[in-house]
N, C-alpha and C positions, 0 to 999 in steps of 0.2 A: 232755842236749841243750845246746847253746852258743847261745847268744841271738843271734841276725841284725837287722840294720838292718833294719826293714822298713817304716816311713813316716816321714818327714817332715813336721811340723805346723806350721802357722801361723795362729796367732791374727790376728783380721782385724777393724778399726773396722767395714768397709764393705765386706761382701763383695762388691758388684759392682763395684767399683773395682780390688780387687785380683784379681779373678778377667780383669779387664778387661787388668790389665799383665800377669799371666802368661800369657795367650794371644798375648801381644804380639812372647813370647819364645818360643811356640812351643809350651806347653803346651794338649793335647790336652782343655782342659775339658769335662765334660757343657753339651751345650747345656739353656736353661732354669733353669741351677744358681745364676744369680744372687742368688735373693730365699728361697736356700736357709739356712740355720742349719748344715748341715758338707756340705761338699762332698768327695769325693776324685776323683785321676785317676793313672792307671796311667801310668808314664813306660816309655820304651825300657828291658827287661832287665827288665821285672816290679817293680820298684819303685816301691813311691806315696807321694804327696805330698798331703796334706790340708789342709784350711783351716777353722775354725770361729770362731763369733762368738764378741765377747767373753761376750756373754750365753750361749753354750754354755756354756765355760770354769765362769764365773760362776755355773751350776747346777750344780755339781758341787761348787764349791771358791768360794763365797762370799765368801772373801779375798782371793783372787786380784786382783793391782792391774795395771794397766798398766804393765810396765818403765818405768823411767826413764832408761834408759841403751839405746844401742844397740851393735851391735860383736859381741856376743859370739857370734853362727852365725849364717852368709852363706852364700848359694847362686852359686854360680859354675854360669855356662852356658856351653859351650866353641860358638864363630862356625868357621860353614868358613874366614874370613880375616881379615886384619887390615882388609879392605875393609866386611866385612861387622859387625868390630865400632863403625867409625866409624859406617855409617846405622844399625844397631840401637839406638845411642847417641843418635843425630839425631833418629830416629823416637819413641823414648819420652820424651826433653827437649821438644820439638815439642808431642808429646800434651798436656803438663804437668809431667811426672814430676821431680821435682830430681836431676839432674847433681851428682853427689859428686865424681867426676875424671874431668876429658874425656879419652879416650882419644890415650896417649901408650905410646913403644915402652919398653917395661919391661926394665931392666937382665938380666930374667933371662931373656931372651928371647920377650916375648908384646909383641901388640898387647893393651893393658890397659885398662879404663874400671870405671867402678862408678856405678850410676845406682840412687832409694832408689824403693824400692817405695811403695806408697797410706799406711804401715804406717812407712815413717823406716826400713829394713831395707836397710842396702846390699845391690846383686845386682851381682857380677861381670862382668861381657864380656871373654872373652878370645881371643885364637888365635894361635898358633903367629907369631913374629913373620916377615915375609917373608924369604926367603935372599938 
């Protein structure tokens, strides 16, 4: 058998906070899941993405520390437009959220932005830059 990506995890200070910004972007959370200890949800094509407290983590693996660093896996969400990556950018800056780089046309062709999650976790905005 060849091992498949099959979820996505994210350790979480506060799970309703961050369960709050990924519906923000569009993610199909169980309603109720807030005051939950691991949550999942099924993305388009079968794929999940889960989220658990630190105090999950933490019963399992006791040493477990909070990174100190961030950078190392980022979740990119692809925008129908370079329209729609500026308000999604507005909407979650707006909210609260910290603005990493305000959305500017990217050398390699995208309308580009990166705004951090409840967590310090850059999330990407992107879409195809206009013709």
């Amino acid at each position: 058998m060849t091992p498949r990506l099959d979820m996505i995890g994210i350790v979480v200070s506060d799970m309703a906070a961050s369960l709050a910004f990924y519906r923000r972007l569009g993610i199909d959370v169980p309603a109720g899941a807030d005051s939950q200890p691991h949550v999942e949800a099924v993305l388009p094509g079968g794929q999940r993405i889960g989220w658990d407290t630190e105090e999950v983590i933490r019963s399992f693996d006791p040493s477990w520390t909070r990174p100190t660093s961030d950078g190392r896996v980022g979740l990119a969400f692809l925008c129908d437009s370079p329209a729609e990556v500026d308000s999604l950018y507005a909407e979650l800056t707006e909210a609260g959220h910290t603005g990493h780089l305000k959305p500017w046309d990217a050398f390699w062709g995208q309308r580009y932005a990166v705004v951090l999650d409840p967590d310090g976790s850059g999330i990407s905005l992107f879409a195809p830059a206009a013709a």
